[in-house]
C-alpha positions in Angstrom: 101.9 85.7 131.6 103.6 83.3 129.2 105.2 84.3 126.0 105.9 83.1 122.9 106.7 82.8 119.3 103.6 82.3 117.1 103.6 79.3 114.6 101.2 79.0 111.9 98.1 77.8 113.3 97.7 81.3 114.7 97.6 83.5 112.0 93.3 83.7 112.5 94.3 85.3 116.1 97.3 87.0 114.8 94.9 88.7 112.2 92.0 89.4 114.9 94.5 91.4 116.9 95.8 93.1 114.0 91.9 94.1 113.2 91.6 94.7 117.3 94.7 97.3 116.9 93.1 98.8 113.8 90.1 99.6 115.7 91.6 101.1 118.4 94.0 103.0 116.3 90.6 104.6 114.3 91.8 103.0 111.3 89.9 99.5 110.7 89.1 100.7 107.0 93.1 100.4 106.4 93.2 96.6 106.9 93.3 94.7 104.0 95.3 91.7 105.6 93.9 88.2 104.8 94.8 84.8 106.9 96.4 83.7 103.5 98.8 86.9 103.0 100.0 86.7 106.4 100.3 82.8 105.9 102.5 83.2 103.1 104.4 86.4 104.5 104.6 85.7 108.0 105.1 81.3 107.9 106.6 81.5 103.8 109.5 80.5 101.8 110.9 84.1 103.0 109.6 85.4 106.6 109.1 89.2 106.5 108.2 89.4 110.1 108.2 87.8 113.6 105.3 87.7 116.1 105.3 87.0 119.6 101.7 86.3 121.5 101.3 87.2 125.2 99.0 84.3 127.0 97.1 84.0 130.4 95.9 80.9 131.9 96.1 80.0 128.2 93.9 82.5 126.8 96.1 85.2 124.1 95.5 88.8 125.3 98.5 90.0 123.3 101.0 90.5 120.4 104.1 92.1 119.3 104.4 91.7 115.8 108.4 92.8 114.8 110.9 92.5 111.9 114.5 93.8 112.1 115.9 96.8 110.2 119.4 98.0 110.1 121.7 101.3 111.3 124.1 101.7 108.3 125.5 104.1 111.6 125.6 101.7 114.3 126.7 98.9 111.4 124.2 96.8 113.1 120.6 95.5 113.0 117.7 97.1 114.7 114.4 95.7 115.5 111.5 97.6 114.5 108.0 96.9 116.4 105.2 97.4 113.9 102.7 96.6 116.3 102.3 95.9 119.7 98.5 95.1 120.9 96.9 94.1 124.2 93.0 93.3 124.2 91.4 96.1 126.4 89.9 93.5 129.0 93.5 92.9 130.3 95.4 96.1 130.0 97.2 98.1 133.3 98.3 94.2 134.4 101.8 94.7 132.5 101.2 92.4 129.7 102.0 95.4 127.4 105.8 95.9 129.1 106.0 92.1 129.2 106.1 92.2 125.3 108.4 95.3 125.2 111.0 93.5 127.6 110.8 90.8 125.5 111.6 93.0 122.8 114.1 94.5 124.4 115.9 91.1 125.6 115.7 89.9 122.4 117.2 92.8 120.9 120.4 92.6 123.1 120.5 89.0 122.1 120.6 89.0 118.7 123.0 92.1 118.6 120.6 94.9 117.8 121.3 98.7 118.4 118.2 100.0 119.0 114.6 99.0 119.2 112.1 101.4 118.3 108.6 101.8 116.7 105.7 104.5 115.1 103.4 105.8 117.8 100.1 108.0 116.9 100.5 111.5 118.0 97.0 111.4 120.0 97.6 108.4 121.4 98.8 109.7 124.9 98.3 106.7 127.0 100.7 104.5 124.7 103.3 107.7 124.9 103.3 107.7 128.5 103.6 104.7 128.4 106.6 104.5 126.2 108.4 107.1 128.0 107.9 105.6 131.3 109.9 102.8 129.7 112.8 104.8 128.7 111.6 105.6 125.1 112.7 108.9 123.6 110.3 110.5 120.5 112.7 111.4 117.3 110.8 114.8 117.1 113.2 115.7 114.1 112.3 113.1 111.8 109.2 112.6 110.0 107.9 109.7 108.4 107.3 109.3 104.4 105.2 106.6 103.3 104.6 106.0 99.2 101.7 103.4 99.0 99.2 102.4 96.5 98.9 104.1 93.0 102.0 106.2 94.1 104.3 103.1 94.7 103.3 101.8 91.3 104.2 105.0 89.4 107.7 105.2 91.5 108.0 101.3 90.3 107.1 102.3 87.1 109.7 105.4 86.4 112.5 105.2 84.4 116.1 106.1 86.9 
């Protein structure tokens, strides 16, 4: 397996695995993503996020799509994985801890405390996965999300 950093001219196969992870995650009605927002957020004047695509013989049967985040506790960055994707035709060859070392590697390089990521509670093959790895659940936190209409209103309030 060869890895590396995705350039522009793959944003169609970064969006078919985005679509391919949807899918699998029951939530293909969620994607809105277009080849021209992740163009322009992805490859723009101001990168939100990194990607890194997993090959075999040439043919991409992967991704890890990350952006870094910060521990005002640590005082230093983070790297959060948003999603990590292997096409089911190649999974249980290591392609999926491939990325994750990757991850991991590039996280002690660039001075990160901590890499971690959002995992579906019914998806027990990915948390065995995880945990097998050394990954630890953070049971005591939950998650909060404002999207939509309700980010609007919060926009739209008076502080």
């Amino acid at each position: 397996m060869t890895l590396r950093f995705a350039t522009p001219a793959d944003v169609p196969l970064i969006l078919a695995f985005i679509n391919g992870l949807a899918e699998y995650e029951k939530l293909a009605h969620e994607v809105v993503a277009t080849e021209e927002t992740l163009h322009a957020t992805l490859f723009g004047e101001r990168p939100y996020a990194e990607v890194v695509i997993g090959e075999h013989e040439g043919e991409a049967v992967g991704f890890a799509l990350f952006f870094h985040n910060y521990s005002t506790f640590l005082g230093r960055p983070g790297i959060y994985l948003e999603d990590l994707f292997v096409k089911p035709a190649w999974r249980g060859r290591g392609f999926g801890k491939a990325l994750l070392t990757f991850l991991g590697k590039l996280a002690v390089e660039r001075g990160c405390g901590r890499l971690e990521w959002a995992v579906l509670d019914w998806n027990e093959p990915a948390i065995r996965f995880y945990e097998s790895l050394g990954a630890q659940p953070m049971d005591e936190w939950t998650v909060y999300r404002v999207t939509g209409e309700a980010l609007e209103r919060l926009a739209a309030m008076h502080g």
